[in-house]
C-alpha positions in Angstrom: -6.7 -3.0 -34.1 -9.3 -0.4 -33.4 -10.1 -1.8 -29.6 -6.5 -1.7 -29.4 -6.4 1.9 -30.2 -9.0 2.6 -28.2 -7.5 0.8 -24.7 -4.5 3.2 -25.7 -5.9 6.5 -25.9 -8.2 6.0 -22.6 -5.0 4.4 -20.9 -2.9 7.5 -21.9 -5.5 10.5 -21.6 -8.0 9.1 -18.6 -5.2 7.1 -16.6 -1.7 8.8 -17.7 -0.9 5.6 -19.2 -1.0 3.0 -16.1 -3.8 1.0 -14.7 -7.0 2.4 -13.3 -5.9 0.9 -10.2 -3.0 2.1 -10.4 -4.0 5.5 -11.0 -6.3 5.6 -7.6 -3.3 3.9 -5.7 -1.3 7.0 -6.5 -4.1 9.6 -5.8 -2.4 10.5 -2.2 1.5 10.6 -4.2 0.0 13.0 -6.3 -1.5 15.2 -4.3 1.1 15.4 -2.1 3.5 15.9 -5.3 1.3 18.4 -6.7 1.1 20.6 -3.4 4.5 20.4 -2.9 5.3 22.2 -6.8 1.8 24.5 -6.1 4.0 26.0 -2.7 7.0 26.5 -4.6 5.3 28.3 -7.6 3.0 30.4 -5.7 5.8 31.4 -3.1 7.7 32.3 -6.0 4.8 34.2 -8.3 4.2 35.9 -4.8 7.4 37.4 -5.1 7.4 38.5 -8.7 3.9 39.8 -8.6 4.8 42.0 -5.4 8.4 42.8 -6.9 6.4 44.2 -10.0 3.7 45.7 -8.0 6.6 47.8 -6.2 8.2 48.6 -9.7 4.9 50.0 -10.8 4.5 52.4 -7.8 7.9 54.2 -9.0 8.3 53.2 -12.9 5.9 54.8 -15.3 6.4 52.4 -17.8 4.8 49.3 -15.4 2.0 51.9 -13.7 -0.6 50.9 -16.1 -0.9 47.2 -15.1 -0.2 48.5 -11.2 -4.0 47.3 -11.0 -2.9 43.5 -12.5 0.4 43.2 -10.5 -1.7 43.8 -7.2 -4.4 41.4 -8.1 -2.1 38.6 -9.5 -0.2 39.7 -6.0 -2.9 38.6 -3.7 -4.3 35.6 -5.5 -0.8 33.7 -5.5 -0.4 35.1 -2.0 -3.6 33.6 -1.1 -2.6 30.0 -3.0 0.3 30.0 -1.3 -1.3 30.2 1.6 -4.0 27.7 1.0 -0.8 25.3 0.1 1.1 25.8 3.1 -2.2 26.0 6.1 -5.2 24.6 3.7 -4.1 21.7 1.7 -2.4 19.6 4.1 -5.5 18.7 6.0 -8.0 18.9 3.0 -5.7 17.5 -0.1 -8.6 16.6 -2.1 -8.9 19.9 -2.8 -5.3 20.4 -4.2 -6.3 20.0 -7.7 -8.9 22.6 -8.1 -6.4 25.1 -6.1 -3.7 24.3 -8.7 -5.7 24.9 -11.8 -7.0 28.7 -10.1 -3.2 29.4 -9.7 -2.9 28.1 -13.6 -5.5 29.9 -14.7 -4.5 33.2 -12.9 -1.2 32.8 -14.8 -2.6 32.3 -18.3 -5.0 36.0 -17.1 -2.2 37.7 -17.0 -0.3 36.5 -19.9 -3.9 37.1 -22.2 -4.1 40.2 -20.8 -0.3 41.1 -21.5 -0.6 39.8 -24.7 -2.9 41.5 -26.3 -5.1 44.5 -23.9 -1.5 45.9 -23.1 0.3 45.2 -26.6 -2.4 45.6 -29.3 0.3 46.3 -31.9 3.2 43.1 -31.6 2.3 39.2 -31.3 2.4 37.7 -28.1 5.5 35.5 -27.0 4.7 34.9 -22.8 1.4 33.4 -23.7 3.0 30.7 -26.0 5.4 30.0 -23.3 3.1 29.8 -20.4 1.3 27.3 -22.3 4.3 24.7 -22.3 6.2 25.5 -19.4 2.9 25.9 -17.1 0.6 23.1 -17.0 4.1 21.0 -16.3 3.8 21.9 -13.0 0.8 19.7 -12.3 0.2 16.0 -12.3 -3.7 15.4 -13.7 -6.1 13.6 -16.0 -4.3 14.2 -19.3 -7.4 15.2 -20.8 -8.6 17.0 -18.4 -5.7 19.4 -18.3 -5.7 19.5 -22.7 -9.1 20.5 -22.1 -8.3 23.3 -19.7 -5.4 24.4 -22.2 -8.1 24.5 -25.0 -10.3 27.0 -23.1 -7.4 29.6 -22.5 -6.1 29.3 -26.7 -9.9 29.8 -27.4 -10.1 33.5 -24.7 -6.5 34.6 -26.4 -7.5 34.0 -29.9 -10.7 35.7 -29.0 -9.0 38.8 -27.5 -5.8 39.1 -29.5 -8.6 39.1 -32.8 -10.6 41.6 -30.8 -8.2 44.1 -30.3 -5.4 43.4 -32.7 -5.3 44.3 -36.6 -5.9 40.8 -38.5 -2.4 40.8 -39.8 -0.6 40.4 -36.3 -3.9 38.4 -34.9 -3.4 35.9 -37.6 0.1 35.2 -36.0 -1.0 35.2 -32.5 -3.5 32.7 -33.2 -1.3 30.5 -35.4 1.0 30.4 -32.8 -1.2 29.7 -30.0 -2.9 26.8 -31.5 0.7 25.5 -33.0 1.8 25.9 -29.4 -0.9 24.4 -27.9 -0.4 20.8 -29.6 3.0 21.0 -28.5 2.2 21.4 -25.4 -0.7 18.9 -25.2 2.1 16.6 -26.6 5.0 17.4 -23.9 2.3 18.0 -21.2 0.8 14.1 -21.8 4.4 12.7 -22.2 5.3 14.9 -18.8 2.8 13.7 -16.8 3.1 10.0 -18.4 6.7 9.7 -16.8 6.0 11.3 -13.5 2.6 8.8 -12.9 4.9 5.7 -13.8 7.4 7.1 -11.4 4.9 7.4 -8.6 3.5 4.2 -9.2 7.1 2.5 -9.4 7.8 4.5 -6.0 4.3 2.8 -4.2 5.7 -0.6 -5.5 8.4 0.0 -3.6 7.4 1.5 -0.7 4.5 -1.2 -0.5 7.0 -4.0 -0.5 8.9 -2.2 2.2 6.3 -1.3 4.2 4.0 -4.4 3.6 4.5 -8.1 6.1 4.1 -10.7 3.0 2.5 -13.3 5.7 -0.7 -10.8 6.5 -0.4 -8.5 3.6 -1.0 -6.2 6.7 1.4 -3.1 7.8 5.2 -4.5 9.0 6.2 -3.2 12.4 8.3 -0.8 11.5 5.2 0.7 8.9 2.7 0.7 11.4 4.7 2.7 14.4 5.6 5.5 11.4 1.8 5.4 10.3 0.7 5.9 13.9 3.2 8.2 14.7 2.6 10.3 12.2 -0.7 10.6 12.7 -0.3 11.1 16.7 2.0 14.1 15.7 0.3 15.9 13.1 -2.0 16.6 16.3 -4.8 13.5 15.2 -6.3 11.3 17.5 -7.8 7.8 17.8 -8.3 4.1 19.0 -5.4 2.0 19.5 -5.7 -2.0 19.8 -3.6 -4.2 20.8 -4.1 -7.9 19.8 -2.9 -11.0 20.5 -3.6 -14.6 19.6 -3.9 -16.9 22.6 -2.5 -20.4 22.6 -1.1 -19.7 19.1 1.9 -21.1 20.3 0.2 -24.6 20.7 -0.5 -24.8 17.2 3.2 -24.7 16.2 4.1 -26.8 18.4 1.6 -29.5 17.2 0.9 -29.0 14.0 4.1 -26.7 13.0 5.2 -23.7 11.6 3.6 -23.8 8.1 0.0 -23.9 10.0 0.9 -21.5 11.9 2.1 -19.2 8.9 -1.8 -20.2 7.9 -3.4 -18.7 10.7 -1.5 -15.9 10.7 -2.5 -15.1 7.3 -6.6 -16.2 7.6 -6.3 -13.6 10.8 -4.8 -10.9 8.6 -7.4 -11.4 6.3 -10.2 -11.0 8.9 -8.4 -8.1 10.4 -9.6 -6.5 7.0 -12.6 -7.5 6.7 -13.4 -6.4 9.9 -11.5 -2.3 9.7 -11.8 0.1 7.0 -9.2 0.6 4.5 -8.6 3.8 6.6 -7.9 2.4 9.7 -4.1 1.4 10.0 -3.6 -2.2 10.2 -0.8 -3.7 10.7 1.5 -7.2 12.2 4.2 -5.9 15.0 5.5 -9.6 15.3 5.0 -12.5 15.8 0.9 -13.4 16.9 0.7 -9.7 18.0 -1.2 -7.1 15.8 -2.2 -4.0 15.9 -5.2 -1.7 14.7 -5.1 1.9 15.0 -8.8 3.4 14.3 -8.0 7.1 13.3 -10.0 10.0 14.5 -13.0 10.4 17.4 -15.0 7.2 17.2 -17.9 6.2 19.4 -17.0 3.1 22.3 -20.0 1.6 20.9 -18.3 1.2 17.6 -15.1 0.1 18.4 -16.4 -2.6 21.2 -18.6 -4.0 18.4 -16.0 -4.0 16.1 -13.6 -5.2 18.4 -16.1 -8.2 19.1 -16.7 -8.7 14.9 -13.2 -9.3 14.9 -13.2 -11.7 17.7 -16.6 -13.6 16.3 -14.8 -13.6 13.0 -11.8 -14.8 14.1 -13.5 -18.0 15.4 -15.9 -18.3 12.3 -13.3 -18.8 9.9 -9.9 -20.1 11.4 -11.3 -23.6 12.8 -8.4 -25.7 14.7 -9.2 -29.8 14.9 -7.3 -29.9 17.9 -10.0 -29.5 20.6 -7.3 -29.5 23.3 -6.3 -26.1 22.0 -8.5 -23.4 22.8 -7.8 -20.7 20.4 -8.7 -17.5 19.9 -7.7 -13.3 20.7 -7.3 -11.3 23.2 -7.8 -6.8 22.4 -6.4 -4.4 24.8 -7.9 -0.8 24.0 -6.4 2.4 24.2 -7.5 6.0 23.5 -5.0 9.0 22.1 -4.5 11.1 23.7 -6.4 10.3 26.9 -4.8 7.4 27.5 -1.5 8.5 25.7 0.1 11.7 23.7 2.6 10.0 21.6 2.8 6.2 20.0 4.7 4.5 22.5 2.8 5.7 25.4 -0.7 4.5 24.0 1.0 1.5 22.9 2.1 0.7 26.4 -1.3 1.6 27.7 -3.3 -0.7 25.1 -0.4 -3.7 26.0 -1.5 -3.3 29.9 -5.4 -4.1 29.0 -4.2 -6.7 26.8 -1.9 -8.5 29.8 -5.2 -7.8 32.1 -7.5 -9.6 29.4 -5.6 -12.4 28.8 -4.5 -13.1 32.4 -8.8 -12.7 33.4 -9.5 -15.6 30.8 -8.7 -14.9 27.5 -11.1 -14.2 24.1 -12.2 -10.9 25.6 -11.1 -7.4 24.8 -10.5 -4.5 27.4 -9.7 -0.9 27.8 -7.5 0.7 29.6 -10.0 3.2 31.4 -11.7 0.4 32.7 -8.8 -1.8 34.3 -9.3 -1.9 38.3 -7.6 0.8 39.9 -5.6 -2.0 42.3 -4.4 -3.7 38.9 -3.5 -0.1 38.1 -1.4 0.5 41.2 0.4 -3.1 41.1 1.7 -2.1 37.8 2.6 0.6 38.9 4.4 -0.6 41.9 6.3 -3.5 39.7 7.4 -0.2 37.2 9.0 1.3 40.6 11.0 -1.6 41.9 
């Protein structure tokens, strides 16, 4: 009973009730989901915070918090800017940028609460502490925690400069408040894990080939693409199993299926779980290495996979010589957008199998007659 308890309350405060793996396999899905609501709050306290800052320049009664208004002003201006320029290219950092944004929000409400209304009980404070932390997907504990700190400054200030009567209520209310919250926040971000984790079920099945457990086609262009357009570079290989034919012709289709899937597997053994990986049909595959990366390391990975390949997939047949053949590409020297690196890494590949197979080549160094024969046979 008490284990059971136990697995509960870590499952529900450390993992949002799913699976550790499950949890990490969402990490990108929530950062992404969590930028996306820190832009659209921040654009919007932008606007109130410069609205009121405005206001305080001509109404006396919002003058004396002109000071707040203008610093509350330029830190959401400053998130939202971090959101929109910052957080795309470094989204680890989205969390810590969301709870600054948070915690700037609870400021004001403390200071609104109690500094500028020393005689009445606070009201935003309680709300804020509800309706706030909804608008980020963390460690359940981690954001009770957080909640816990702010109660703690309020009750502190509100019995600082408040007469014990209305501090009492403040601090009541806070702290009656802040279970309520900790219980809708938990449930909140309960539902929205499960619905991130039921969305990568999904989108793995769609995106995944069942044979190789590798990237479908139609996955691996859009990876790619996406990458090429977001102004990233990288390696592109082409590869292709030679003879592989052969082997469903003698021995049939279910063997074949095999080798497909043992390749797959050394495909990943071989790349990083970073690297895009995936089956565009048939016995062709391809492996996208993201990023700069030295020629050293992708020839020797290039020849792992090939070494690999014939460690592990053995044929009886001797009369079939199998085994791969890698065309190389390089983005964007070779090629600016998918298709045309893709084309270029397909023309090393036709070069390396037609100069005798098991051998990988890149496109920089096919001979410049091979280049101008192509080249010619494009033109007719």
């Amino acid at each position: 009973m008490l284990s059971k308890i136990k697995e509960y309350l870590i499952s529900t405060f450390f993992y949002a009730g799913i699976t550790p793996e499950e949890y990490d396999s969402i990490r990108s899905a929530r950062e992404e989901k969590n930028r996306g609501i820190l832009f659209v709050t921040s654009g919007l306290g932008t606007i109130v915070f410069f609205a009121l800052l405005v206001m305080s320049c001509f109404e006396e009664s919002y003058t004396k918090n002109m000071f707040l208004y203008g610093a509350l002003f330029v830190c959401e201006a400053l998130v939202l800017l971090f959101a929109w320029k910052f957080l795309p290219k470094k989204p680890d950092y989205t969390t810590m940028i969301t709870y600054i944004s948070i915690f700037a929000i609870f400021a004001y409400a403390i200071i609104l609460g109690t500094f500028n209304s020393p005689k009445i009980t606070s009201t935003t404070f309680c709300v804020f502490l509800i309706a706030i932390p909804m608008i980020i997907i963390d460690r359940p504990w981690r954001l009770i925690t957080f909640n816990a700190a702010q109660v703690v400054i309020f009750c502190l200030c509100s019995n600082y400069v408040k007469e014990w009567e209305v501090a009492s209520v403040d601090i009541l209310n806070a702290v009656s408040f802040y279970f309520l919250g900790a219980v809708l926040n938990t449930y909140m971000i309960k539902t929205k894990a499960k619905e991130l984790t039921l969305r990568r079920y999904i989108e793995h099945d769609r995106d995944t080939d069942p044979l190789t457990l590798l990237y479908n086609k139609a996955a691996v262009g859009r990876e790619i693409s996406k990458h090429i357009n977001e102004g990233g570079t990288g390696v592109f290989m082409f590869v292709d199993l030679d003879n592989f034919k052969k082997i469903n012709d003698t021995y049939g289709h279910a063997m074949g299926d095999d080798v497909l899937h043992e390749f797959g597997d050394c495909i990943r053994r071989i790349f990083r779980h970073t690297d895009i990986l995936g089956r565009f049909g048939g016995d062709e595959f391809i492996i996208f290495l993201p990023h700069p990366i030295d020629d050293d390391i992708v020839s020797t990975r290039a020849q792992d996979l090939l070494d690999l390949m014939n460690e592990t997939i053995k044929i009886e047949d001797e009369s079939i010589d199998f085994h791969a053949s890698i065309g190389i590409a390089k983005c964007p020297e070779n090629g600016a957008t998918y298709e045309d690196v893709m084309a270029k890494a397909d023309q090393a590949l036709y070069y390396s199998k037609k100069n005798g197979k098991n051998m990988f080549m890149y496109y920089d160094s096919l001979p410049e007659d091979y280049l101008k024969s192509l080249e010619e046979q494009e033109n007719k």
